[in-house]
MARDOTOR-341016 format. One record per residue (C-alpha): chain; x, y, z. Coordinates in steps of 0.05 Angstrom, whole numbers. Layout:
REM residues N
   pafi        u        v        w
      A        X        Y        Z
...
END
This chain:
REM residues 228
   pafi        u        v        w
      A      698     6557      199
      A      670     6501      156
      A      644     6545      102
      A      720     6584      105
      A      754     6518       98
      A      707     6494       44
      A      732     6555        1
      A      796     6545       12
      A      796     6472       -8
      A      764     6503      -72
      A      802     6549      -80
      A      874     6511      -79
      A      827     6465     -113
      A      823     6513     -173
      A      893     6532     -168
      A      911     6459     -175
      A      875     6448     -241
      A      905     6509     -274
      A      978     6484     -255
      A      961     6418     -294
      A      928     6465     -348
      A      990     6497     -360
      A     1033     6440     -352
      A      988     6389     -397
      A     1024     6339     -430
      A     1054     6342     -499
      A     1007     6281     -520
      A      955     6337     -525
      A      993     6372     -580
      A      987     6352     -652
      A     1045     6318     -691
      A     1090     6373     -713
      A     1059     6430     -673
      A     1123     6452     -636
      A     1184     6462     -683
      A     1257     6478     -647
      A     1314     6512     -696
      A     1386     6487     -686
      A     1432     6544     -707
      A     1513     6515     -725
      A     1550     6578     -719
      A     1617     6547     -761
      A     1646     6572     -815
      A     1651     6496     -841
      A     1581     6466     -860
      A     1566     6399     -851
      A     1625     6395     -795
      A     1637     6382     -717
      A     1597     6435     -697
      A     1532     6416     -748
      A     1547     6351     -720
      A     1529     6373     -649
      A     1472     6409     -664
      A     1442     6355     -713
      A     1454     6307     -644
      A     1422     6353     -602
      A     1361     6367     -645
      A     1351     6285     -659
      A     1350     6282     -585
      A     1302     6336     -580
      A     1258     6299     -628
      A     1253     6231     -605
      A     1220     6266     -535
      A     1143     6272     -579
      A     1111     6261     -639
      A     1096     6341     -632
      A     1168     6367     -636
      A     1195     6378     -701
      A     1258     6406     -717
      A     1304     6448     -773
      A     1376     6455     -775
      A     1405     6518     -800
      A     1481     6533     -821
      A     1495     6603     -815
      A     1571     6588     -858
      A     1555     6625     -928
      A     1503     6680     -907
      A     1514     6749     -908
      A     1485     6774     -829
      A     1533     6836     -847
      A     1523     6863     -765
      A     1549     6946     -796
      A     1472     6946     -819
      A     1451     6942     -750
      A     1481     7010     -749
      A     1450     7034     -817
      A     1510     7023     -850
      A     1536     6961     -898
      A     1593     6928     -906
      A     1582     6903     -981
      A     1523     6891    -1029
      A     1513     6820    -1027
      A     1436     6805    -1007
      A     1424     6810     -937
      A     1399     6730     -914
      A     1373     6767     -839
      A     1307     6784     -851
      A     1293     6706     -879
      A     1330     6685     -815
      A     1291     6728     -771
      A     1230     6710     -804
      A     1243     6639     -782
      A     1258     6653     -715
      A     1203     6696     -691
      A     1147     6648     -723
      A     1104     6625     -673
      A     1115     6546     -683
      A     1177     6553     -654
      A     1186     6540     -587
      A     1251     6527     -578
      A     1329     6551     -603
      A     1391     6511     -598
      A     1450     6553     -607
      A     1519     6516     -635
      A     1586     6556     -638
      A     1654     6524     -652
      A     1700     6555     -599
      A     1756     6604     -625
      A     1806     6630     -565
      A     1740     6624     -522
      A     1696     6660     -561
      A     1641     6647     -601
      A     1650     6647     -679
      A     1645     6706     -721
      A     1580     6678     -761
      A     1536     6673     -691
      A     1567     6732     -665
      A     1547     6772     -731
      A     1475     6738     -715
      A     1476     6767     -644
      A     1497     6838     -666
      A     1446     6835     -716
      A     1390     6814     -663
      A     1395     6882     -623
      A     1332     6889     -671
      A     1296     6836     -636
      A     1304     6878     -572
      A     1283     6949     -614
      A     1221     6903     -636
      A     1183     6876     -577
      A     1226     6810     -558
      A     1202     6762     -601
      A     1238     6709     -569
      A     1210     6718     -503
      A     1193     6652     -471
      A     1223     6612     -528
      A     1264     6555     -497
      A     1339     6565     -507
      A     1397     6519     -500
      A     1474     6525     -516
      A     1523     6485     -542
      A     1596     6485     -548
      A     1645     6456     -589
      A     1723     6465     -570
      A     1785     6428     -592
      A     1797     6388     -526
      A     1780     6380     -464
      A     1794     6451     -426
      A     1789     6495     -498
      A     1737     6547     -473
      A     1677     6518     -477
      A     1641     6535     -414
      A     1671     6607     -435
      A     1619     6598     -499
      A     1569     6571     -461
      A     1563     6630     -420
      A     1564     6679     -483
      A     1503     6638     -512
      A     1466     6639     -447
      A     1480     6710     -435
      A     1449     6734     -507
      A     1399     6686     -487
      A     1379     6725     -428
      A     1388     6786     -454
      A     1328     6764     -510
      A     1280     6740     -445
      A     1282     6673     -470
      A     1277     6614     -421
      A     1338     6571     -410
      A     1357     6503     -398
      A     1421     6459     -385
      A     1432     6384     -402
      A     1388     6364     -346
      A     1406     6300     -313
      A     1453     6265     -292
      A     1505     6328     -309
      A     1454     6381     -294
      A     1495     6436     -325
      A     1500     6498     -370
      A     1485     6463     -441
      A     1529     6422     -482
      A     1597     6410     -493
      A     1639     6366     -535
      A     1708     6352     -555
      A     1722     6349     -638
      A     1777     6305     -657
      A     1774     6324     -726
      A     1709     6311     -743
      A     1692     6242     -707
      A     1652     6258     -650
      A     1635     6185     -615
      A     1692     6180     -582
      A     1671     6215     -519
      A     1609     6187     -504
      A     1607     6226     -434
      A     1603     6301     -474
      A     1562     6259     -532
      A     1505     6259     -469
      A     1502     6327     -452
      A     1494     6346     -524
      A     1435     6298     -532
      A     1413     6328     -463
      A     1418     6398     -479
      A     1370     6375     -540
      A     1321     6336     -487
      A     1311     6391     -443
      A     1299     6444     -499
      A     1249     6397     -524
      A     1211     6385     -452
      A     1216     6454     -432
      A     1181     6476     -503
      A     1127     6423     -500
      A     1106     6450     -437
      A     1108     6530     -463
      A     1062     6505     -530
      A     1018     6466     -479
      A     1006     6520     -432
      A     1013     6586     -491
END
């Protein structure tokens, strides 16, 4: 009996130390190891919705000297979604296999996704990115167990954003990425945020979740790079 409880003391022993293995903390990483995208989805750069997702990934950054961050504006680039059906709606340079480049390299960890909210949808420049992405799910899910978080931006207070937010995290899924909310105190679906034109500190209640949203994609990626 001895001798049985010895191994099992061992073994959970064992067990134990791999946990922490996987779960080491970010200190461990080097500076800049662990980059997270933040995608604005607008068809206005540099506005309400860039805002957001500029707050979110500042938040995400402040977390570790590891995490390092890029936004990109999708307003401007041609992700023309008839190719993903080997057709083409013009002959302007296609900007997706740059984009795609960027998101499947293996420095990043982690994808915040911004979209403006239009009669509860998301916008047509992250919804061409989406239709364009049924090649990540032709090409081996390259965004598995990347860290994903969602953020909406609606014109008041009951505008459709938790309508968005489910839209992001349901692509999200759909790529077998791993999601996260704004963590506490709201503990919810990602972020959301009111724009009164384009000030956005006037609502320092939906400023938080944004800078949560940012937090937790941050956390939840130091933890993947630690344990990959």
């Amino acid at each position: 009996m001895q001798t049985m409880n010895r191994r099992l003391f061992l073994g959970a022993a064992a067990m134990s130390a791999a946990t922490v293995a996987m779960l080491s903390p970010a200190a461990e990483l080097a500076p800049g190891s662990v980059k997270i995208l933040g995608l604005a989805g607008s068809m206005r750069k540099g506005k309400s919705t860039s805002k957001a997702v500029e707050l979110a990934l500042e938040s995400a950054k402040s977390v570790s000297p590891a995490i390092t961050t890029e936004l990109i504006e999708l307003s401007g680039l041609n992700l023309d979604p008839y190719i993903a059906v080997g057709s083409k709606s013009s002959d302007r340079a296609d900007d997706f296999p740059a984009l795609r480049e960027k998101l499947e390299a293996p420095t990043v960890h982690g994808i915040l996704m911004g979209s403006p909210v239009y009669m509860g949808l998301v916008s047509s420049p992250l919804k061409n990115l989406i239709e364009r992405m049924v090649a990540f799910r032709q090409g081996g899910f390259p965004l598995r167990n990347k860290v994903g978080g969602a953020i909406a931006v609606g014109g008041g207070r009951n505008a459709g954003v938790e309508l968005v937010l489910q839209q992001l995290i349901m692509f999200m899924l759909s790529q077998e990425m791993v999601l996260v909310g704004d963590g506490k105190p709201g503990n919810h679906w990602g972020g959301t945020i009111q724009s009164q034109g384009e000030d956005l500190s006037k609502d320092e209640g939906s400023l938080n979740t944004v800078r949560g949203v940012g937090k937790r994609v941050a956390e939840v990626a130091l933890r993947m790079a630690a344990s990959a």
